[in-house]
Steps between C-alpha positions, in 0.01 A plus 500: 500500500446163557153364681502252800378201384809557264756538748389189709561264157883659503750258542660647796157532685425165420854363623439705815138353565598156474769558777335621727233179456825271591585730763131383650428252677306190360088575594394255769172348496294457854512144612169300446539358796538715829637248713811512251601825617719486838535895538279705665626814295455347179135349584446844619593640154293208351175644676552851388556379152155354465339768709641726232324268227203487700466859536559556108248258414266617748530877306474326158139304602367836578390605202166335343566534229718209411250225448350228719777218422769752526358632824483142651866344379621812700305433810588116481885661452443729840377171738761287338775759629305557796544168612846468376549794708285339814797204454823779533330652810458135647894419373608845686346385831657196469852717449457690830364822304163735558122349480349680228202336476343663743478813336398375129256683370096395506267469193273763481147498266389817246424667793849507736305255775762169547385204342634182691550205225579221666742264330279130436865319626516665832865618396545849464299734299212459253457577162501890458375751273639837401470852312200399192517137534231575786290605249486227289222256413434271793770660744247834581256254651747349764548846639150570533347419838220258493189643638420493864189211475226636781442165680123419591444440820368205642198445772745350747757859410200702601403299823851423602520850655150530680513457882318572834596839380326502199169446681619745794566255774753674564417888479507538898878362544633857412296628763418822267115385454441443877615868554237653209215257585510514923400869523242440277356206618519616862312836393267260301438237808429844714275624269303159490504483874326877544262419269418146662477711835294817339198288363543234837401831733290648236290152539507467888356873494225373289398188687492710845297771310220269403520291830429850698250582243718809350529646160784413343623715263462502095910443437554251763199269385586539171854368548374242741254412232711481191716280738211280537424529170801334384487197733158456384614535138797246574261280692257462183747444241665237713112295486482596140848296454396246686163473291662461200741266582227241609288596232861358316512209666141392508485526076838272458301259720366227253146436596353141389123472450524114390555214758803325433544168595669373791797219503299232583240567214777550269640149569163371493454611139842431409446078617183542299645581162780242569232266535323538205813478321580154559121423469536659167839314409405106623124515441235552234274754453186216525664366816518862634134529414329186631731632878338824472189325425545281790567729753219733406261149587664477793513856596893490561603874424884402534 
């Protein structure tokens, strides 16, 4: 019995192969150029061609273990037919036909979170990555998010938010510490006021009692006293301020125990040296001599 690979090198298989080849239509190859296409079927038909490509190529550059320069010719393959792809989409608008641009898939990092890689032209997408060619040296870092930098704040960042507030100016606008403080303060001012009153009779009773001669009793004079006790005791530290602070002032004083010279002695001595000076400059110290000698004959003390 004959094998396979047998039969198919028969003559008559062979004869029967090579008809059905010129039954077949010639192959067509996909314009370069999308603008040369003028149907919206065929450019259709284009864009599913390469999406086929791209999605076989896509599979291949999944597995890691093909190299680094393998693994980046087939990513620079995938955005050269993704942008030959980006130009069919653009040709079938142009033809009347459906947008599919807007649902093109995103880039997504190691993790499934979209990655948007903007294109440095401005005209459609950037350069992409896919499958293990995210792994590679140099590409892993562009995934990774920088970290978040914890700004210092300045002196004018802290102070640009304190207000009257701050410094609670403003604490009685709500109108919630006027209601907790006004009981209080009222039951504080009438506790003041009974107090005030309390020791003002307690004292009248003790000024009548020892005006009629009457003995006034021990608590009553003793809170009279230790009221008068404390006026005294303000009184006396009051003097002892006041004591000290001229006993300050007199020792800054500057005292002077040698008589100083008025203005018109200080002139007087001042013409004098000027004097002998120009005595000293135009004269000699013989002529100087026989004046001073002179004027002690004659009894001239000027």
């Amino acid at each position: 019995m004959a094998r396979n690979e047998e039969k198919a090198q028969s003559m008559l298989n062979r004869f029967i192969t090579m008809k059905e080849q010129e039954k077949k239509k010639p192959k067509e190859r996909r314009p370069y150029l999308a603008s040369e296409c003028r149907d919206l079927a065929e450019a259709d038909r284009w864009r599913q061609q390469i999406m086929r490509e791209i999605g076989r190529k896509v599979a291949e550059i999944q597995n890691e273990g093909l190299g680094e320069h393998r693994l980046r010719d087939l990513n620079d393959e995938i955005n050269k037919l993704l942008r030959e792809k980006l130009h069919w989409e653009r040709r079938i608008i142009e033809l009347g036909g459906p947008n599919y641009t807007k649902h093109s898939a995103k880039m997504t990092d190691l993790d499934g979170n979209i990655v948007d890689v903007p294109n440095p032209s401005g005209r459609g997408p950037g350069y992409r990555y896919f499958g293990a060619a995210k792994k590679l040296p140099g590409v892993k870092e562009l995934f990774d998010k920088p970290p978040e930098l914890r700004k210092r704040r300045t002196r004018y960042d802290i102070y640009k938010r304190i207000d009257a507030s701050y410094y609670g100016y403003r604490d009685e606008e709500d109108g919630v510490l006027d209601k907790v403080e006004g009981p209080a303060e009222e039951r504080m001012r009438a506790e003041a006021v009974t107090e005030w009153k309390r020791v003002d009779d307690i004292r009248k009773e003790a000024k009548k009692a020892v005006k009629s001669g009457e003995i006034v009793s021990v608590g009553v004079a003793k809170e009279v006293l230790f009221e008068e006790e404390e006026d005294v005791v303000e009184e006396e530290r009051m003097e002892k301020e006041k004591e000290e602070r001229e006993r300050r002032e007199n020792e800054n004083e500057f005292i002077v125990h040698v008589p100083l010279p008025d203005e018109k002695e200080i002139e007087k001595m001042v013409l004098e040296k000027k004097k002998k000076e120009l005595l000293s400059k135009y004269t000699s110290v013989e002529l100087l001599d026989e004046q001073t000698e002179a004027k002690s004959m004659l009894n001239i003390h000027q």
